[in-house]
N, C-alpha and C positions, 0 to 999 in steps of 0.2 A: 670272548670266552662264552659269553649267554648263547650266542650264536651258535655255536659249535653246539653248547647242549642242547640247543632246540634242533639241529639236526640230528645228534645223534640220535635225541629222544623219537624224535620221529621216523628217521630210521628204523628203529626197533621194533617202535608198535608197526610198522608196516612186514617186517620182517616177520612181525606175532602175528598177524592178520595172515599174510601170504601162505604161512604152515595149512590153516584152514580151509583155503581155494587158491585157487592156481591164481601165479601172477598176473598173469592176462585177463584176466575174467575184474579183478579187484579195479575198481575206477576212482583215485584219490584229486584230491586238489588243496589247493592251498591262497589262503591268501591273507593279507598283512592290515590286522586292524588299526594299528596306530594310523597307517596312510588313508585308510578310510575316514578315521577319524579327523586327520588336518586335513585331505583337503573337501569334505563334504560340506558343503556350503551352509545347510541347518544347523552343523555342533559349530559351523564359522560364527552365525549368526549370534547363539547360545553364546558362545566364549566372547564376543563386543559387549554382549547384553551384561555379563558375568562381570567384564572388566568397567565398564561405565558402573555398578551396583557398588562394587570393591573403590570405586576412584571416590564416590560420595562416602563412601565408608572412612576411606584413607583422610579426607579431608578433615573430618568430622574427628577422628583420631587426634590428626593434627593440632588442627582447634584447641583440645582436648589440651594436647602437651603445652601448647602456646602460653594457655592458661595458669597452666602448672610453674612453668618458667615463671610467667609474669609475677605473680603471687610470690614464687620464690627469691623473686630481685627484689621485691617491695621489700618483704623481710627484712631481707640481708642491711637493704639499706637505711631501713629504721628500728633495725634491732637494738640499738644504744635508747633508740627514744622509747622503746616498748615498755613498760611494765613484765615481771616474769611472765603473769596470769595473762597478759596480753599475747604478748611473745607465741605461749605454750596453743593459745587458742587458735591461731595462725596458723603451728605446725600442722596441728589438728585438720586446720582445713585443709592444707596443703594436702597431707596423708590422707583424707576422707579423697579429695577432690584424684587422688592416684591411683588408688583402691577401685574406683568409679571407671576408669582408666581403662585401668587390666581388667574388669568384670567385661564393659566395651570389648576390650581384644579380643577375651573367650571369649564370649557369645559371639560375636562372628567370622573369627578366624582360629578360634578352638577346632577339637578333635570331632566334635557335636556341631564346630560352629554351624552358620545361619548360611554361611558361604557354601559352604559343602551340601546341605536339605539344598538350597536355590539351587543349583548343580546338578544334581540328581533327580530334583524335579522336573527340571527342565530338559534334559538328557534322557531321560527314560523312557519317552513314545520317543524319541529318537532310537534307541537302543533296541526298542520291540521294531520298529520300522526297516530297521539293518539286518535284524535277528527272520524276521518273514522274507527279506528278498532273499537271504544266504539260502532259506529251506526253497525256495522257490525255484531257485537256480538250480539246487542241488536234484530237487525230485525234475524238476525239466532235460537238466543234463543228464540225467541220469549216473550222479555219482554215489560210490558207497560211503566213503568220507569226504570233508573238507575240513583241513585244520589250519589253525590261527598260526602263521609261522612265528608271531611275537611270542608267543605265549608256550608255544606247543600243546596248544588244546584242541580237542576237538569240534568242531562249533556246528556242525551238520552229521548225523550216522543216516543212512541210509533204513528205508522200513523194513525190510529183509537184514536188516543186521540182528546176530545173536545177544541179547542181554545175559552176562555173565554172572553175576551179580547174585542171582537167587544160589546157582550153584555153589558157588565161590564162598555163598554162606552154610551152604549145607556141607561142604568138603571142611569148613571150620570148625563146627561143631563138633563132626564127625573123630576132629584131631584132636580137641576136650575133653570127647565122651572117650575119647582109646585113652588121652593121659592121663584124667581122673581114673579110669578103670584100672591101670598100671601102678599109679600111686598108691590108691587103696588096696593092693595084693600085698606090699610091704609090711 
């Protein structure tokens, strides 16, 4: 189904683009960043680096729960011999010691996590490196676009292409300043 709308999508903007210049003359291309992505040997490298950082991570979690459990057997088993005030001190740790836990989890597999900054760090002169050979290709072959068939973005415009953008805001305005003027005749 994504498929389908990333053709159509692209279809169309080639259809919007062709109205402007003739079909012949327009030079597109395409190409698929996920593939780029697995098989490039630098994000290969990056992603071992990621997973060896996440396995010490995982461990350390681990650990973490192991503790938890242990503490919580000890309990269980000498909860008859405890004191209440004893008992309750325990839970206490137990809960402090889980708390501890999940702060762990988020900070490195949260939304912020540490996993995700390490990723992005590491990926990003990756990212600019991929992002200079596409413009390189593109100003060498001389094309007017190339877009990303995952995505249906465009990831190269050509320097002779028209930036729409200033118009498109001036034609908006334009539709404001008529309906505010309409509105205030009332």
């Amino acid at each position: 189904m994504k498929k389908l709308q990333v053709i159509f999508g692209t279809l169309a903007l080639v259809l919007f683009l062709a109205a402007g210049q003739a079909v012949a003359q327009l030079k597109i291309a395409y190409l698929n960043s996920q593939q780029i992505l697995e098989n490039y040997k630098e994000v290969q490298d990056v992603r071992k680096q990621l997973e060896e950082l996440q396995k010490g991570w995982e461990q350390e979690a681990m650990s973490m729960q192991k503790e938890i459990q242990d503490l919580r057997d000890k309990l269980e088993t000498q909860s008859l011999l405890l004191s209440p005030q004893k008992k309750a001190e325990r839970e206490q740790e137990i809960q402090q010691l889980f708390v501890k836990l999940q702060q762990f989890q988020q900070e490195k597999w949260g939304p912020q996590g540490q996993i995700l900054q390490e990723e992005a760090k590491l990926l990003e002169p990756i990212r600019q490196k991929i992002v200079k050979v596409i413009q390189q290709i593109g100003e060498r072959e001389g094309y007017d676009y190339v877009f990303d068939a995952v995505t249906a973005n465009i990831v190269y415009a050509g320097k002779n292409q028209v930036d729409l953008t200033q118009a498109v805001l001036a034609e908006l305005e334009k539709g404001v300043a008529a309906q505010d003027s309409k509105g205030s005749k009332k």
